[in-house]
SEROGU-706089 format. One record per residue (C-alpha): residue number from 1; x, y, z. Coordinates in steps of 0.2 Angstrom, whole numbers. Example, Ala and Ser with C-alpha at 12.3 -4.5 7.8 and 13.67 -1.06 7.14 Angstrom:
 resi    px    py    pz
    1    62   -22    39
    2    68    -5    36
REM end
This chain:
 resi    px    py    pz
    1   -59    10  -129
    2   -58     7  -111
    3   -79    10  -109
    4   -82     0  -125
    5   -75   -16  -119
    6   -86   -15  -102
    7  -101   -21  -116
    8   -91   -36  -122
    9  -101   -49  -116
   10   -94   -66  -129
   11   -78   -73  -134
   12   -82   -68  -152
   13   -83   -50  -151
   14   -66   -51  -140
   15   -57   -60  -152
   16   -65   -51  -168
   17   -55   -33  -171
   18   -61   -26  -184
   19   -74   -11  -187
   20   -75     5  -178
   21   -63    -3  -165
   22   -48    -9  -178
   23   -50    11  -185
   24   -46    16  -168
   25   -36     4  -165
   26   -28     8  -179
   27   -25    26  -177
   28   -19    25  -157
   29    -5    16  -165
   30     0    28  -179
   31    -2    42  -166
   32     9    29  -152
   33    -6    34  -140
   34    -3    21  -127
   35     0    30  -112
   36   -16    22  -104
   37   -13     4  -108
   38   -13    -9   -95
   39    -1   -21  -100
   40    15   -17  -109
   41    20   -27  -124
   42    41   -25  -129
   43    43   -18  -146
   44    57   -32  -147
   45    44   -46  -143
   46    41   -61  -156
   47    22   -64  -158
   48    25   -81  -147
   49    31   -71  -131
   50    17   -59  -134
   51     3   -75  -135
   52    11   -80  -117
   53     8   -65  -110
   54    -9   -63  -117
   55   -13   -81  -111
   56    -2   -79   -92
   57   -14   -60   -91
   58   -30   -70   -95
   59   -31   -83   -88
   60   -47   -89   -79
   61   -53   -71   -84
   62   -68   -65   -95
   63   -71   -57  -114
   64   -71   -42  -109
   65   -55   -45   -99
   66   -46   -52  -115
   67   -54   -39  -126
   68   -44   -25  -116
   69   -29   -37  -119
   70   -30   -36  -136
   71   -34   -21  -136
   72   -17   -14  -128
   73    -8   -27  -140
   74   -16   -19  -152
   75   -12    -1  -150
   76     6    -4  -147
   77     9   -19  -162
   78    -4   -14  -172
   79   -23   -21  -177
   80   -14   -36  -189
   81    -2   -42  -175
   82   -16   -40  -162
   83   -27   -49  -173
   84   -18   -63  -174
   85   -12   -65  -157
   86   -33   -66  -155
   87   -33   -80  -166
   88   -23   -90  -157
   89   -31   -86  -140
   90   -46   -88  -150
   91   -55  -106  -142
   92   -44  -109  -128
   93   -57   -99  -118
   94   -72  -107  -124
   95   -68  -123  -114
   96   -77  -126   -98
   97   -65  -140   -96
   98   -50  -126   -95
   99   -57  -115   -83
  100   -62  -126   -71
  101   -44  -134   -73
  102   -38  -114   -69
  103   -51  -115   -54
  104   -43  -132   -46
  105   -27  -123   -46
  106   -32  -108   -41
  107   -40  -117   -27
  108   -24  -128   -22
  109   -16  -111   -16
  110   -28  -113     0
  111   -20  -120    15
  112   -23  -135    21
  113   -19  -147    35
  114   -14  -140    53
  115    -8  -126    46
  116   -27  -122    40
  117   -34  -121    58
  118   -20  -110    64
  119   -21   -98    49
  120   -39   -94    45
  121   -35   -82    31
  122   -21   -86    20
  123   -11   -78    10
  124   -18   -73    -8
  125   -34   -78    -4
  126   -41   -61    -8
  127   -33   -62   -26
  128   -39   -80   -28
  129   -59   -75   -25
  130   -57   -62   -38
  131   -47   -74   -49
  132   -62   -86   -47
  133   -74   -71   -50
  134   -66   -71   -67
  135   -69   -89   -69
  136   -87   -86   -67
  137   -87   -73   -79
  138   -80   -85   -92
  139   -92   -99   -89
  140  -106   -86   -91
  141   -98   -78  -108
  142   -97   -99  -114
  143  -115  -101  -110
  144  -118   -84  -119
  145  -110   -90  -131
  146  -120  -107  -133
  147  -136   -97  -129
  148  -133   -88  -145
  149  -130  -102  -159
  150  -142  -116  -151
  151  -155  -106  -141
  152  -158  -111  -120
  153  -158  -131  -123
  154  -139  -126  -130
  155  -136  -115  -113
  156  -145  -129  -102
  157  -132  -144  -111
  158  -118  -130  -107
  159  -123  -127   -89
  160  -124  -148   -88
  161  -106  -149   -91
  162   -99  -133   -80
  163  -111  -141   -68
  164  -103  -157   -67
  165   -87  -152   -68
  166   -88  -139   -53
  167   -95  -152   -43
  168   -83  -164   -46
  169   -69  -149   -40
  170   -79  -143   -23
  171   -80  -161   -19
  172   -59  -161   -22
  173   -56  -147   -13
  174   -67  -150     3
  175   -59  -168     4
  176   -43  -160     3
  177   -48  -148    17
  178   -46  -133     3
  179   -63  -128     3
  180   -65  -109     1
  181   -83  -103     4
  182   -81   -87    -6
  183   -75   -97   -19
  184   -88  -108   -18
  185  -100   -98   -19
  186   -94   -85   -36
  187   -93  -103   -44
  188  -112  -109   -40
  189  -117   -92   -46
  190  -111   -97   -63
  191  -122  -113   -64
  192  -137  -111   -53
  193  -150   -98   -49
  194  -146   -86   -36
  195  -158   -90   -23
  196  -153  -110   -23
  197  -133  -104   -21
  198  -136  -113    -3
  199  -145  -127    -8
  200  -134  -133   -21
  201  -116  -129    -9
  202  -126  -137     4
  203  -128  -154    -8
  204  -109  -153   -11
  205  -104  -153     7
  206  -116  -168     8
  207  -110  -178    -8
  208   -93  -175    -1
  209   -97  -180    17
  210   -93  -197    20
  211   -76  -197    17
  212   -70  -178    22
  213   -59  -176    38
  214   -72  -162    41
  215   -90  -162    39
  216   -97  -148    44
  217  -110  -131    34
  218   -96  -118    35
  219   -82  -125    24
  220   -66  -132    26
  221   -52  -130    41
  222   -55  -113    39
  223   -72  -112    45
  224   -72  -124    60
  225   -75  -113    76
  226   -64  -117    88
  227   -54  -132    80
  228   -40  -136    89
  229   -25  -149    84
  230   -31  -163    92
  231   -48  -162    86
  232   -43  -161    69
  233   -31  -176    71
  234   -45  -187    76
  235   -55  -181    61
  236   -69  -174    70
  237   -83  -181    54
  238   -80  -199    63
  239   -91  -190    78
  240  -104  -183    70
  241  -115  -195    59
  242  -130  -186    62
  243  -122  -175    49
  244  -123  -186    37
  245  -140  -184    30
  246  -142  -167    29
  247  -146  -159     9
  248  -149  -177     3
  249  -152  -180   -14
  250  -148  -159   -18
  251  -136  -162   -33
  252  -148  -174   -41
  253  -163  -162   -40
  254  -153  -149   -47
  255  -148  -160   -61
  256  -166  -166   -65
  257  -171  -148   -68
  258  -158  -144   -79
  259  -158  -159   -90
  260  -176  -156   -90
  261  -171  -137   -99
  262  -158  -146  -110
  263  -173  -159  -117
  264  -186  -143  -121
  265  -188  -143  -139
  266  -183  -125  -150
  267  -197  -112  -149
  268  -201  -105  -165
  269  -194   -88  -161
  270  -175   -99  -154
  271  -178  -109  -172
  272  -179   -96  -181
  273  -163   -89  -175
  274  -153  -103  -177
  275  -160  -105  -195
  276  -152   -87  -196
  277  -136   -92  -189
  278  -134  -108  -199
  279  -141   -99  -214
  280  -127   -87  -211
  281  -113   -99  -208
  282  -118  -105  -228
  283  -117   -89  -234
  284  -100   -85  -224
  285   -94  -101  -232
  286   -99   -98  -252
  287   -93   -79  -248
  288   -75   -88  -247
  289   -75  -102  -262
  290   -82   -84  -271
  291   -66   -75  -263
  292   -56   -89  -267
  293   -61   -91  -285
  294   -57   -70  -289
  295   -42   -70  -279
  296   -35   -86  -290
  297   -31   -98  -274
  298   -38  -111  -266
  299   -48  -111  -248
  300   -34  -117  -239
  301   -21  -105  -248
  302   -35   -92  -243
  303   -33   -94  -225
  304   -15   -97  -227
  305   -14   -77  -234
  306   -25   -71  -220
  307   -16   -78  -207
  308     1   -76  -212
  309     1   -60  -225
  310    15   -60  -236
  311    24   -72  -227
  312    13   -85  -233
  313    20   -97  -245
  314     3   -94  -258
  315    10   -75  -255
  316    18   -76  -276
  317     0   -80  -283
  318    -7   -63  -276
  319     7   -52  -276
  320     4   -44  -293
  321   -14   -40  -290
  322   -10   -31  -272
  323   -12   -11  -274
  324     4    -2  -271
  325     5     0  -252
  326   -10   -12  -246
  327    -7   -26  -235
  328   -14   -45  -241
  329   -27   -41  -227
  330   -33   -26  -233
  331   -34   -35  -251
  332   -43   -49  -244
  333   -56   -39  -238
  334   -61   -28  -253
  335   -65   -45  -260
  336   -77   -46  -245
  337   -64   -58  -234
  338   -70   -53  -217
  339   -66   -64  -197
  340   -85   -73  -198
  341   -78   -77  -217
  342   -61   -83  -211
  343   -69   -92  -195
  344   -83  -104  -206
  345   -71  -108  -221
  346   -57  -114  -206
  347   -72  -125  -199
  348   -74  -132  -216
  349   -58  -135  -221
  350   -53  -155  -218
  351   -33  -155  -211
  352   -23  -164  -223
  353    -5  -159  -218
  354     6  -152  -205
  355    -2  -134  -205
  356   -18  -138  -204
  357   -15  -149  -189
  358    -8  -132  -181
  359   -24  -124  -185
  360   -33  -142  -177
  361   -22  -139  -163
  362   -26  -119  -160
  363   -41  -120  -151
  364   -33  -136  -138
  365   -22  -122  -134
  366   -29  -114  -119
  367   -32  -133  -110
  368   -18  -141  -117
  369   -14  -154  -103
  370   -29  -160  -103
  371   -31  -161  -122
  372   -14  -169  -121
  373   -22  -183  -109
  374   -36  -184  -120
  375   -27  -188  -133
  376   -15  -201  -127
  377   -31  -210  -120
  378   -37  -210  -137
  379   -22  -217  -145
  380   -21  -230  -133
  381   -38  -237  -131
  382   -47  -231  -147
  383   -46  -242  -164
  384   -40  -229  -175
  385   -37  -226  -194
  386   -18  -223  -199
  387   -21  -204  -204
  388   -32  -202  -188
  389   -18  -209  -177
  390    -5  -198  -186
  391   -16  -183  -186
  392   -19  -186  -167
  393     0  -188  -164
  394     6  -172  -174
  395    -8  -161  -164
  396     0  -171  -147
  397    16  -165  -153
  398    10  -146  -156
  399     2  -146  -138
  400    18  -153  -131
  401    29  -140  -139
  402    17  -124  -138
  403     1  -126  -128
  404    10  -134  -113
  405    23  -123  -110
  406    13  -108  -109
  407     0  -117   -99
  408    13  -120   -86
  409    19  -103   -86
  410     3   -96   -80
  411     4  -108   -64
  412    15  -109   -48
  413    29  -119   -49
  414    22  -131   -36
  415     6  -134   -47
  416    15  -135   -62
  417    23  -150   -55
  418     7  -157   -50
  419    -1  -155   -66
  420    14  -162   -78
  421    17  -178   -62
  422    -3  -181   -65
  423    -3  -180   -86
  424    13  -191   -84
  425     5  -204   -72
  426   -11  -205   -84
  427    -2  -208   -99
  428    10  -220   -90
  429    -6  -230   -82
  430   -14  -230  -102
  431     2  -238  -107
  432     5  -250   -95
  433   -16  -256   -98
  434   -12  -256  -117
  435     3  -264  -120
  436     0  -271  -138
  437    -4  -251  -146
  438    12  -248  -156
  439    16  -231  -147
  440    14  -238  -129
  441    32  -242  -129
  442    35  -223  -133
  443    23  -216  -121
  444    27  -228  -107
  445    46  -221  -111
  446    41  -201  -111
  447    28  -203   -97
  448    44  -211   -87
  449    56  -199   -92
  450    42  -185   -87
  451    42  -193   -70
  452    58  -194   -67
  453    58  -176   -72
  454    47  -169   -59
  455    54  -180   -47
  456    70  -171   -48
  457    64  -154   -51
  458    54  -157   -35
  459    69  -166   -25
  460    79  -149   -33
  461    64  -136   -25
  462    64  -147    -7
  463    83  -148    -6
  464    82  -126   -11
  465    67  -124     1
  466    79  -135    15
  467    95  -125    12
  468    85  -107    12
  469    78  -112    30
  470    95  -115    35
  471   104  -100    29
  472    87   -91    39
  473    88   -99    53
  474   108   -97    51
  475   107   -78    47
  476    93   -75    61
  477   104   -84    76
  478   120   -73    71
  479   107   -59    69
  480   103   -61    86
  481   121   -64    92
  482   126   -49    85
  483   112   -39    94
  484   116   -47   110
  485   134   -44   110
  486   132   -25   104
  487   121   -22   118
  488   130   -30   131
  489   146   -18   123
  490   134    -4   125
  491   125    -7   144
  492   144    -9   148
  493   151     7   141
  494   135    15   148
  495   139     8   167
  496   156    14   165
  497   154    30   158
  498   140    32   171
  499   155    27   186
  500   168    39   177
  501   152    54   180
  502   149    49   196
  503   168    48   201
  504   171    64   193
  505   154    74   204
  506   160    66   219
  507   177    72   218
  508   173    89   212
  509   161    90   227
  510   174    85   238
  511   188   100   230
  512   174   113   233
  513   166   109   250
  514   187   107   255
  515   189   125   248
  516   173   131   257
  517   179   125   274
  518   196   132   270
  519   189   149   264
  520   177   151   280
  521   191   148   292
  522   205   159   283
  523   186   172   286
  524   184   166   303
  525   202   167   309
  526   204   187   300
  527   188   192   308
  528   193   187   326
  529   210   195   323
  530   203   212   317
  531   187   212   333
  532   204   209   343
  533   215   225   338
  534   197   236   336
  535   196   232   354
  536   213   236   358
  537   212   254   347
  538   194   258   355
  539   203   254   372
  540   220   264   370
  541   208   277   361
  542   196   280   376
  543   206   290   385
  544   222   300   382
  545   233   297   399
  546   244   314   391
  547   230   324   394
  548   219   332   411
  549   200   330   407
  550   192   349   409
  551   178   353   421
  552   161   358   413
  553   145   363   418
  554   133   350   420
  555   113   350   418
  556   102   342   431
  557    92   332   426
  558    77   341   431
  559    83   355   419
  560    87   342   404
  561    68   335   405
  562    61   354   404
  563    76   358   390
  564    68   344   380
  565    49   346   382
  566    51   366   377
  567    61   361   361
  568    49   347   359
  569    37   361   360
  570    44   372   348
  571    44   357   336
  572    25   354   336
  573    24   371   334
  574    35   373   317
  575    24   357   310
  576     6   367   315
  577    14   384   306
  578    21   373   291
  579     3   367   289
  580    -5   382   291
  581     9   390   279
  582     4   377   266
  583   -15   380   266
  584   -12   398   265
  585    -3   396   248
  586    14   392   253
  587    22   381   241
  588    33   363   243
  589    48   371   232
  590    48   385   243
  591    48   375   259
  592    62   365   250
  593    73   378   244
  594    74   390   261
  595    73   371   272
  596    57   379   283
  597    56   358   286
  598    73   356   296
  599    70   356   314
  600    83   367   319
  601    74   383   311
  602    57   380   323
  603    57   397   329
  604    62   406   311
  605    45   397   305
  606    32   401   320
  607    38   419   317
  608    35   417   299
  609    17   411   302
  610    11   430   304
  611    16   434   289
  612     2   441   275
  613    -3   432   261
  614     6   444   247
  615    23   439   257
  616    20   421   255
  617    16   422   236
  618    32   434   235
  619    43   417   243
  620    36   406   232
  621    41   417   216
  622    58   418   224
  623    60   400   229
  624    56   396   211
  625    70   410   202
  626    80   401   213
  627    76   384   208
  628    82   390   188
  629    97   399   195
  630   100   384   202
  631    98   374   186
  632   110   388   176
  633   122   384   188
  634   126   365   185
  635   127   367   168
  636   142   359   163
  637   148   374   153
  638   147   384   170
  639   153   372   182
  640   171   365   182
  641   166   347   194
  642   153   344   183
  643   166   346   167
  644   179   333   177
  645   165   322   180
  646   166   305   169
  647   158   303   154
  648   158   323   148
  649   160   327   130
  650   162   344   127
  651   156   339   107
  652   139   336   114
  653   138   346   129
  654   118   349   123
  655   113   328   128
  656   123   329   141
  657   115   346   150
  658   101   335   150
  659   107   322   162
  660   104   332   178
  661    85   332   175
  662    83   316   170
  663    92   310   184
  664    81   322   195
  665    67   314   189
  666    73   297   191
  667    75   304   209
  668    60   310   210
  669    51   294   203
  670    60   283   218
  671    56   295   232
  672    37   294   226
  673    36   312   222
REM end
């Protein structure tokens, strides 16, 4: 359903449910498929609350739009209810008149004034260009629409009107300094070619020149580069008059070619169509006296049981033929009752009582204000007949009660009160310019009361508005208050916990470098007192005055020297035999385990120089059996210091035999061997 509705293109395929769509329709809401609808309808909603939602969704918005409304009304409420929530919508969005009064309010939301130069892009003007975007959808699906009963001089007398009545709302808005150019421009491309967009916006900035605070090609306060306050004050259109004539005489131009399309007379193929369409219309209208005359009701009656099904009050006349389980619709139409049907025999019918000025009311609907002003303009100044007047006067009454209430509830509060303060001000000027019509007195009274109305709804909003500022500025000064006091408490807890800190580190400092001196004096004084008594034991230790010193031989000094160089001798000599030893094949154990190294064995070592090489091989084979017996011999088991040491544990004696050699090779591994 959703790509479907992207081909609606008219108001009467929107508001017509019936075909391949009502079997769908239909058979979503058996199923309660309606997980992918776009707006929820309560299942506790009368069919009143659902038409104000229909109407407050679509406003200002095109077929298709409504189409997919209906559509989700449909698959929740099923195709009947849905169907005649469309006939109630159905002619409130055919009236250029109603969109462009959806426009001007859309385009009051713009700022204006000082606040306009200051804020170039206000808020919701995103949403109000697409909104008007809508609007230009819907004025094409009218001329669509007139295009299709009366050919292009139809379209053309369509495009006059929207033409006329767009003007007459750019004008408005760029006097009021609410011109929008992107809304500007989505609305010329509604009633102009594309390619003259710019001359016809060009002729409206021109038309509405010479009494605009701001004259200028860009648009409103918005687009005035580098506006301040003061210029704007002086009204800055008083210094430009060259301005003045630019895009003279564009509007006209525009109208001449259009008046010129509406004036073309039918072709024969756009005759030939409306033949069709009118010849249809007959048909559609003897289909219903045919209907009407099998069924055994009248035309009126007819309508009364498609519109209202069993509830209708011609319900009893029919309620013997129905089926068993087959609404009055569906018996309707297998007598060939069908919405083209329904829609020509409506148009035919002449109103006579108070329903059928409902159903003369139903298509006011959509613009009931201004139907309402319409109206009371023609009750006042028009020479009416009596049933005329009282027809007018019930259908007033209607829009009053019905249209009006949910054409206000798809404004803003703020333009609602505009719109009901200008109706009331109309009707109140009618009255007073037409004293001697009977119901001046009565208009003149409810126009007054309407005034007074607004008046106190709007005092109501100001005072509101002036007591929510002052709760906000209220609640932003103690907010502030607040802040500031919390963050003076907190910088002065900071500072003196910060104080405490530093008092605590700087007496701890104080404690420590006092026990510091304190400890090195106690050092200092125990030191000099033990260098004093190690002198006085090294002094009384030096000599022994119980004892005569022995004579002994003493060296000259001649002989010491020669003492010294022959042992130094004998020394050079062990280190030349050791190497010799060495290359010869004498091992590092062996020179280990016997101590051929130690100084005091020089002699033993030169003599063992002329030894042969069998006898050096024998002292390293014995130098190694001893290294093993060595090894047998610290066994734990065998050794009785080795038993005491800590950490033996005769359980497991096997680990800690082990402990010698890896602590020989830790040994080893520091040494660098």
């Amino acid at each position: 359903m959703s790509e479907s509705v992207k081909t609606v293109d008219t108001w009467n395929e929107a508001m017509n449910i019936s075909g391949d769509r009502a079997d769908k329709l239909h058979a979503m809401y058996r199923s309660g498929d309606d997980e992918n609808v776009r707006m929820r309808v309560a299942s506790t909603s009368s069919e009143a609350e659902v038409l104000a939602q229909v109407q407050a969704a679509g406003n200002a918005q095109g077929p298709a739009f409504m189409s997919a409304l209906l559509n989700d009304v449909a698959a929740q409420r099923d195709v009947e209810f849905a169907q005649r929530i469309a006939d109630q919508v159905k002619g409130t969005q055919d009236s250029s008149t109603a969109v462009t009064q959806a426009v001007g309010q859309i385009m009051s939301d713009a700022e204006s004034g000082l606040w306009g130069a200051i804020s170039p892009g206000y808020t919701g003007q995103k949403e109000n260009v697409e909104q008007v975007k809508g609007a230009g959808e819907q004025y094409k699906a009218i001329q669509e629409q007139a295009y299709q009963s009366g050919g292009e001089p139809a379209r053309a007398r369509v495009q006059q009107e929207q033409f006329q009545l767009i003007t007459d709302e750019l004008t408005k808005a760029w006097k009021e300094g609410k011109y929008d150019e992107q809304i500007a421009r989505s609305l010329a491309d509604a009633i102009v070619p594309t390619d003259q967009i710019d001359y016809y916006l060009e002729g409206v900035r021109q038309q509405a020149g010479a009494n605009s605070p701001l004259r200028n090609s860009g648009g409103g306060w918005r687009d005035v580069p580098g506006l301040n306050v003061i210029t704007s004050i002086a009204r800055v259109g008083d210094f430009l008059p060259w301005m003045t004539q630019r895009g003279q005489g564009n509007l006209d131009v525009l109208a001449q070619r259009q008046q010129q399309e509406a004036d073309k007379p039918p072709d024969a193929k756009e005759f030939t169509r409306v033949a069709k369409l009118m010849s249809e219309s007959g048909k559609q209208i003897a289909q219903s006296i045919k209907i009407s005359q099998s069924v055994g009701v009248s035309q009126e009656q007819m309508l009364s049981l498609w519109e209202e099904g069993a509830n209708s009050p011609a319900y009893t006349k029919i309620q013997n033929k129905l089926p068993a389980g087959m609404s009055v619709r569906g018996f309707l139409a297998d007598q060939g009752m069908s919405e083209g049907v329904y829609t020509s025999t409506k148009a035919a019918v002449v109103p006579q009582n108070m329903v059928y000025q409902l159903a003369a009311a139903q298509p006011l609907m959509g613009d009931a204000m201004s139907n309402i002003a319409k109206i009371t303009k023609d009750l006042m100044t028009k020479d009416l007949k009596d049933g005329e007047r009282e027809s007018l006067t019930a259908q007033m009454g209607i829009l009053q009660q019905y249209g009006m209430p949910q054409q206000l509830a798809g404004m803003g509060p703020a333009a609602a009160r505009t719109a009901r303060l200008q109706l009331a001000n109309k009707q109140m000027q009618w009255a007073q310019d037409n004293p001697l019509v009977d119901q001046a007195p009565q208009v003149a009274q409810m126009a007054a009361q309407e005034r007074a109305a607004v008046k106190a709804e709007e005092l109501q909003y100001l005072q509101q508005r002036a007591k929510a500022a002052f709760d906000y500025q209220k609640q932003t000064s103690r907010a502030w208050e607040d802040y500031y006091q919390e963050r003076g408490w907190a910088q002065e807890d900071f500072q003196q916990q910060q104080a405490w800190a530093e008092d605590d580190y700087l007496r701890q400092r104080q404690y420590t470098l006092e026990d510091f001196h304190r400890q090195q004096r106690y050092s200092e004084q125990d030191f000099a007192t033990s260098m004093t008594r190690m002198a006085e034991d090294t002094a009384k230790g030096m000599i022994n005055p119980w004892q005569r010193m022995q004579s002994q031989g003493i060296w000259s000094l001649e002989g010491m020297n020669q003492n010294v160089e022959e042992q130094q001798k004998w020394l050079r000599d062990q280190l030349r035999a050791l190497e010799e030893l060495k290359r010869r094949g004498l091992s590092q154990q062996a020179i280990d385990t016997f101590g051929l190294a130690d100084p005091g064995k020089a002699q033993q070592v030169a003599y063992y120089a002329t030894a042969d090489n069998d006898e050096l091989e024998k002292t390293n084979r014995l130098a190694r059996r001893q290294a093993r017996l060595g090894k047998k011999f610290s066994d734990p088991e065998l050794n009785q210091p080795a038993r005491r040491a800590p950490g033996f544990n005769a359980v497991n004696g096997d680990a800690l035999r082990r402990q010698p050699r890896c602590r020989q090779r830790s040994q080893l591994r520091q040494r660098g061997l």
